[in-house]
C-alpha positions as CSV (number, residue, x, y, z in Angstrom):
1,X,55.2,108.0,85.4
2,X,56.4,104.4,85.7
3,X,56.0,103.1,89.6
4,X,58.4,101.3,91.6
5,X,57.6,98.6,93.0
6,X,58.1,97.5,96.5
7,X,59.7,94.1,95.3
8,X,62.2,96.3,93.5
9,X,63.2,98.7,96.9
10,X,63.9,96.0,98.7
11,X,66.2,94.5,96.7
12,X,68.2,97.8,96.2
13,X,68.3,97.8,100.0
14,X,69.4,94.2,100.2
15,X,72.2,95.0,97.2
16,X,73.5,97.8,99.4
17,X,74.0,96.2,102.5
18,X,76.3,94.5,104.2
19,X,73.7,91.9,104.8
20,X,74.3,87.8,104.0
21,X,72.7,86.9,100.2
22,X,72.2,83.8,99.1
23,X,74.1,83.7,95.7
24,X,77.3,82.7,95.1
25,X,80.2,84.8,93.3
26,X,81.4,85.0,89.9
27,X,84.3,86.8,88.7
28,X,85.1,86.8,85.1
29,X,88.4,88.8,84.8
30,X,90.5,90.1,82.1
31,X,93.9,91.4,82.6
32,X,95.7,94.2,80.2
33,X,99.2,93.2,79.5
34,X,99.4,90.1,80.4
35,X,98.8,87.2,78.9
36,X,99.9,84.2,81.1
37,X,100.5,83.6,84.6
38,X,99.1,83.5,87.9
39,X,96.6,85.7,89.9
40,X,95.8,86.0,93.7
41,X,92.3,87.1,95.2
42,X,92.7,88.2,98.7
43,X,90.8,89.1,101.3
44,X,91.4,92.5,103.4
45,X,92.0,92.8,107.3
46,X,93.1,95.2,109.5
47,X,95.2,97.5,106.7
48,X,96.2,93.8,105.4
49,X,95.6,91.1,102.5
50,X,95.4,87.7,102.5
51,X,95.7,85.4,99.9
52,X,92.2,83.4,99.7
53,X,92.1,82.0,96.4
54,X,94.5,81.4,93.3
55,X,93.8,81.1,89.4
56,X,95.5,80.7,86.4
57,X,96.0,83.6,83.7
58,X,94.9,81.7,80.4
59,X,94.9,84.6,77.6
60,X,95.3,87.3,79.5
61,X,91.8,86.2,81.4
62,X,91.3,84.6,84.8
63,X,88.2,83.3,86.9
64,X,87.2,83.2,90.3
65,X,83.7,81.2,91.9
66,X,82.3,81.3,95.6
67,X,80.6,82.8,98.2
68,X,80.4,85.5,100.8
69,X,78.8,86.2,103.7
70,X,78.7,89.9,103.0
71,X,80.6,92.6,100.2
72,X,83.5,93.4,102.0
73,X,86.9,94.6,100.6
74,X,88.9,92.2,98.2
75,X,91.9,92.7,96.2
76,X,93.4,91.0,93.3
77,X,97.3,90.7,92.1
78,X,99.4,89.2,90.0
79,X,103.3,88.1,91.3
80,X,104.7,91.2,89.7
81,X,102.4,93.9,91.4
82,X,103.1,95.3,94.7
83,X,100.1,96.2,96.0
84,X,96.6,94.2,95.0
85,X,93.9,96.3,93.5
86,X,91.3,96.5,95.3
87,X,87.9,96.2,94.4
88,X,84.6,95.3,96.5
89,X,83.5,91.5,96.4
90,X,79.6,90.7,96.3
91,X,77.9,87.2,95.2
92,X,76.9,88.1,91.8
93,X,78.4,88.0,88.2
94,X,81.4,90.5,88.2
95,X,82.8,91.3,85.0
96,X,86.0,93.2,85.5
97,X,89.4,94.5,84.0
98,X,92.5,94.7,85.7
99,X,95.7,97.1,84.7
100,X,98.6,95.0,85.5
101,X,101.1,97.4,85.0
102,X,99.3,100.2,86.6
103,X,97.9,98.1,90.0
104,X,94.5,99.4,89.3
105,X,91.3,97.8,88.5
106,X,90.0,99.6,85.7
107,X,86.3,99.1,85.5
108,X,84.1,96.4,87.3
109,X,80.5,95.6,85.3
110,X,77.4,94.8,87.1
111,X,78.3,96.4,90.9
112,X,76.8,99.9,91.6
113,X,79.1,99.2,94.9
114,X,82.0,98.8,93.1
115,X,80.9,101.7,90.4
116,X,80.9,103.8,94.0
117,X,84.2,102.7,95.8
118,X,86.1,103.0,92.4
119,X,84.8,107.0,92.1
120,X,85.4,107.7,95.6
121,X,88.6,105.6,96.3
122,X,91.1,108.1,95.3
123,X,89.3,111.5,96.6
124,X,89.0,109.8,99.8
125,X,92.5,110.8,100.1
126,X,92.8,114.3,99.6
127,X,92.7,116.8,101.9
128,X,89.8,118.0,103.0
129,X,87.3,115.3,101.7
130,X,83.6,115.3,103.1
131,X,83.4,111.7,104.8
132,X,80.3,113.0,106.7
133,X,78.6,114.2,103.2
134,X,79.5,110.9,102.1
135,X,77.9,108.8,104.8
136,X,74.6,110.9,104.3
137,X,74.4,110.0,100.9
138,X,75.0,106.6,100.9
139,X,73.8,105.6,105.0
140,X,73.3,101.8,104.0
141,X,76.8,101.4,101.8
142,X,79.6,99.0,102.9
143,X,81.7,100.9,100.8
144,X,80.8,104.4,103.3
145,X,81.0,102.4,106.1
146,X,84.5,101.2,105.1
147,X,86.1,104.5,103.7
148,X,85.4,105.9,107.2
149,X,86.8,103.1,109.0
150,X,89.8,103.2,107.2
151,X,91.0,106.6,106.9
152,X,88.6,108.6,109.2
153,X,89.3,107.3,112.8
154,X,92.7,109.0,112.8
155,X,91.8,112.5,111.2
156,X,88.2,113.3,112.6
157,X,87.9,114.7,116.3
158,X,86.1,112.2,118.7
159,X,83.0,114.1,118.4
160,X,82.8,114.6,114.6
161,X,83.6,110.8,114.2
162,X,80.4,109.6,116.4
163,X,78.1,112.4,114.6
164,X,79.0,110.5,111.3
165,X,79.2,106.9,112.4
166,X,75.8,107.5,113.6
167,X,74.7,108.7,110.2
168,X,75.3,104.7,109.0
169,X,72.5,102.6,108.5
170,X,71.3,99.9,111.2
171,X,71.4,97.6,107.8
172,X,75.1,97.3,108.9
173,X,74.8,96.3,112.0
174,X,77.0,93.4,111.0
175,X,79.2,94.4,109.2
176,X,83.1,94.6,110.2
177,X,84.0,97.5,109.5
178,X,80.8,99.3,111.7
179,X,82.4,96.8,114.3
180,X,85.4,98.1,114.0
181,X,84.4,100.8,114.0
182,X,82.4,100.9,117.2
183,X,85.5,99.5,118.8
184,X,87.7,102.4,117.7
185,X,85.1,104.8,119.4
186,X,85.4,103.5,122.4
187,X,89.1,103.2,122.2
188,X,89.5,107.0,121.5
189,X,87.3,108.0,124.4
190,X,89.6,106.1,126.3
191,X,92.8,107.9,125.3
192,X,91.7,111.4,125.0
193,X,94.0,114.0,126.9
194,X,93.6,113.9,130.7
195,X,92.7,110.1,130.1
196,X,95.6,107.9,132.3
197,X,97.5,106.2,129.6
198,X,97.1,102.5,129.1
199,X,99.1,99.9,130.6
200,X,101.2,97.4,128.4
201,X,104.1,95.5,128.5
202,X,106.2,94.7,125.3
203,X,110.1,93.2,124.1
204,X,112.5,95.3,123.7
205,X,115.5,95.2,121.0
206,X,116.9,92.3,123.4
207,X,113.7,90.6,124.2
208,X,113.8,92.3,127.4
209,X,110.0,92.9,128.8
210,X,109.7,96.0,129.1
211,X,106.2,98.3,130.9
212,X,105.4,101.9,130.2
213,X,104.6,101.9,134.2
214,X,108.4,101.5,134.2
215,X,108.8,105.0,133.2
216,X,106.8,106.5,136.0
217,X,107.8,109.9,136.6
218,X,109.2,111.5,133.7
219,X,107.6,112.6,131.1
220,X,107.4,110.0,128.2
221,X,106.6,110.6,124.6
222,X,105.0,107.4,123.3
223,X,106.4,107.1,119.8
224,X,104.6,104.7,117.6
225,X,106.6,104.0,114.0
226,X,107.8,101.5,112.0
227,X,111.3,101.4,110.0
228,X,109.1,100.4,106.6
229,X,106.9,104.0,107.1
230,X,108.4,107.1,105.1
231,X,106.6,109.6,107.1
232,X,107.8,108.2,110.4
233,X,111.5,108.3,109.1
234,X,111.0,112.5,107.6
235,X,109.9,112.6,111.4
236,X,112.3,111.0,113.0
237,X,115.6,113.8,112.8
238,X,112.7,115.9,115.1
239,X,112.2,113.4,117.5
240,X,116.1,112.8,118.1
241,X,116.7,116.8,118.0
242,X,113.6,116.8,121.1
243,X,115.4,113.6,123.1
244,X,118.7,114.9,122.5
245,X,117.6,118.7,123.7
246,X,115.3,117.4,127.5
247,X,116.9,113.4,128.2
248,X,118.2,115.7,131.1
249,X,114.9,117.3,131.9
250,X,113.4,114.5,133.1
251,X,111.8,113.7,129.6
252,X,112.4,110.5,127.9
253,X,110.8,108.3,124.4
254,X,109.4,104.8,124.3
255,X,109.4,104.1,120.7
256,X,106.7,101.4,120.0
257,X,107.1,99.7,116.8
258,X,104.8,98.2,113.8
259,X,107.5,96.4,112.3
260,X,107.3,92.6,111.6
261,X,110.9,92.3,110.3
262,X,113.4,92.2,113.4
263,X,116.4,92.7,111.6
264,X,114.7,95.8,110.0
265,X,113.8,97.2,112.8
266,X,117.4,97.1,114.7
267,X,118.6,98.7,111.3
268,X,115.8,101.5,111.2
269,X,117.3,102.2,115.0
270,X,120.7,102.4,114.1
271,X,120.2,103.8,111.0
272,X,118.6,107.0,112.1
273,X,120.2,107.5,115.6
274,X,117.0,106.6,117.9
275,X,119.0,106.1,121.1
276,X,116.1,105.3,123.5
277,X,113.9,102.6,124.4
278,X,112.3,100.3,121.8
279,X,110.1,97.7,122.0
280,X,107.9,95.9,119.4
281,X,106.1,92.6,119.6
282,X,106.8,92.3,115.6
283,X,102.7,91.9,114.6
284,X,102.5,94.8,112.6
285,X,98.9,96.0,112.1
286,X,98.4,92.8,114.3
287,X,99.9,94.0,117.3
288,X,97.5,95.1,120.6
289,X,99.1,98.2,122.0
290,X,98.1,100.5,118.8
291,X,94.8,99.2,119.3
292,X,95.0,99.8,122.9
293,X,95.4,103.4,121.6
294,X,93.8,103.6,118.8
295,X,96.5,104.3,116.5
296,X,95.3,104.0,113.0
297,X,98.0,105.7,111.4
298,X,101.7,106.3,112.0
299,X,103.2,107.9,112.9
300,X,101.3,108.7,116.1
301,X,102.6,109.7,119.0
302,X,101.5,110.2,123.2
303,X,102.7,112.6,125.4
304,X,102.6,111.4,128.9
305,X,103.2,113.4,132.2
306,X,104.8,111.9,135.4
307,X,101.4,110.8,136.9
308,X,100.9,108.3,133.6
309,X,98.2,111.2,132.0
310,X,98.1,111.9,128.6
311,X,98.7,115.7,128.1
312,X,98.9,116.2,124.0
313,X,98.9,113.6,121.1
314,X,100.4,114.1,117.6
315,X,103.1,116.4,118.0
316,X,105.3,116.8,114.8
317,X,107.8,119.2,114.0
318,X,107.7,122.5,115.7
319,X,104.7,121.7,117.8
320,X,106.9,119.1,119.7
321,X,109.2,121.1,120.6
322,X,107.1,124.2,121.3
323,X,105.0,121.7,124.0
324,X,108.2,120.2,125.6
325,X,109.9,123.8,125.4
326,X,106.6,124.9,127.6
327,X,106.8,121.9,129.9
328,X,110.4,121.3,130.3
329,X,111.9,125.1,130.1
């Protein structure tokens, strides 16, 4: 039976961390369908890319040199894609090939990280998916640590999502997305029903400020959406048929928007009859009243009673109107 050396664990453990190595990053890229051009590495923050790094497509293959602190989540794209494809950046020799048409990285050499996030990266999404079975597995992965930061926060109870947190390795103590993670935790136990609702202040429409203490003694449904979100606007006809049914009941919406594009915004308003208060500070995933409630995902919404206390969250379709038919009959 062939031993394993000690010199050999710790340098599994050290490749699956989120812990600082010394090497420097190579990426040696081909792209499939195109042959010319230019292509974008970006780093990823807070739902969001940022361009970090630009190269030239010479025969249909590109390159990319540097250095991390830590793997963390990358994406790559060309001017014709929408979306980068994303991929997990570490300082070693990556070999990988990219789908232009498609958006999708189609394998990555040399990364069991990678070999991980691509295999996990789509069943993440569905329904149903074991995050906690996951996190066991794979306690010291980034790529763990970051599928439940990004889709988890929102979908686990408060309880459930410390359980599996915990689970994570101290070996990613620093990385961002444990942070974030952390942060998020505290957040929720902040916001939980029979919590007071946070303060904040935001523009409206007009650039009027406007507070949520304002609305003091009705009942207020704090609405978070964005005019670019499909689900929000499928929602949307519900939330009018609610307003439109209690305004009179002393029941009324402040919608708080992720948008970034004013004009957009006005136009989503307009455009899908949302006659009550707006305001949005324009920051998209940037902005600090969903963090102040932990929204992760929209849309998300608050129901607040006269007293500023949160008595339900997330109530879509019928079960809005069955809680504001119980409270307002």
């Amino acid at each position: 039976m062939k031993k394993i050396s000690i010199a050999a664990l710790l340098a599994s453990a050290l490749f699956m961390s989120c812990q600082p190595t010394p090497e420097g990053y190579v990426i040696e890229g081909e792209v499939d369908g195109m042959q010319t051009g230019k292509i974008y590495l970006k780093s990823f923050r807070n739902k969001m890319f940022f361009d970090v790094d630009t190269a030239d497509i010479v025969n249909g293959k590109f390159s990319f040199q540097g250095k991390v602190e830590q793997p963390l989540l990358y994406g790559l794209a060309t001017d014709d894609m929408s979306y980068p494809a994303q991929f997990f950046l570490e300082n070693q020799k990556m070999k990988l090939k990219l789908d232009a048409e498609d958006g999708e990285i189609e394998k990555i050499e040399n990364s069991t990280l990678n070999q991980l996030f691509l295999d996990k990266q789509d069943d993440v999404l569905e329904e149903g998916f074991d995050i906690d079975k996951l996190v066991s597995e794979n306690p010291a992965s980034p790529v763990a640590a970051f599928f439940l930061y990004r889709y988890f926060t929102y979908q686990l109870p408060l309880e459930q999502l410390k359980a599996t947190r915990a689970k994570l390795s101290p070996t990613l103590a620093s990385c961002p997305y444990v942070k974030d993670l952390d942060q998020i935790i505290t957040t929720l136990a902040s916001v939980q029903i029979g919590q007071p609702a946070p303060a904040f202040t935001l523009p409206d429409t007009a650039g009027v400020n406007i507070s949520l203490a304002d609305f003091k003694g009705k009942y207020v449904l704090l609405d978070f959406w964005a005019s670019w979100c499909p689900p929000c606007r499928k929602e949307n006809p519900n939330v009018v048929a609610a307003y439109q049914k209690y305004k009179d009941k002393n029941f009324t919406i402040l919608g708080v928007s992720l948008d970034k594009d004013k004009e957009r915004w006005i136009k989503g308003i307009h455009d899908d009859h949302l006659t009550w208060t707006h305001v949005s500070d324009l920051k998209y995933w940037d902005s600090e009243v969903p963090a102040l409630y932990a929204v992760r995902g929209i849309p998300a919404n608050f129901l607040i009673d006269p007293e500023g206390i949160i008595i339900a969250k997330d109530l879509r379709e019928e079960a809005l109107q069955e809680k504001l038919e119980e409270l307002l009959k």
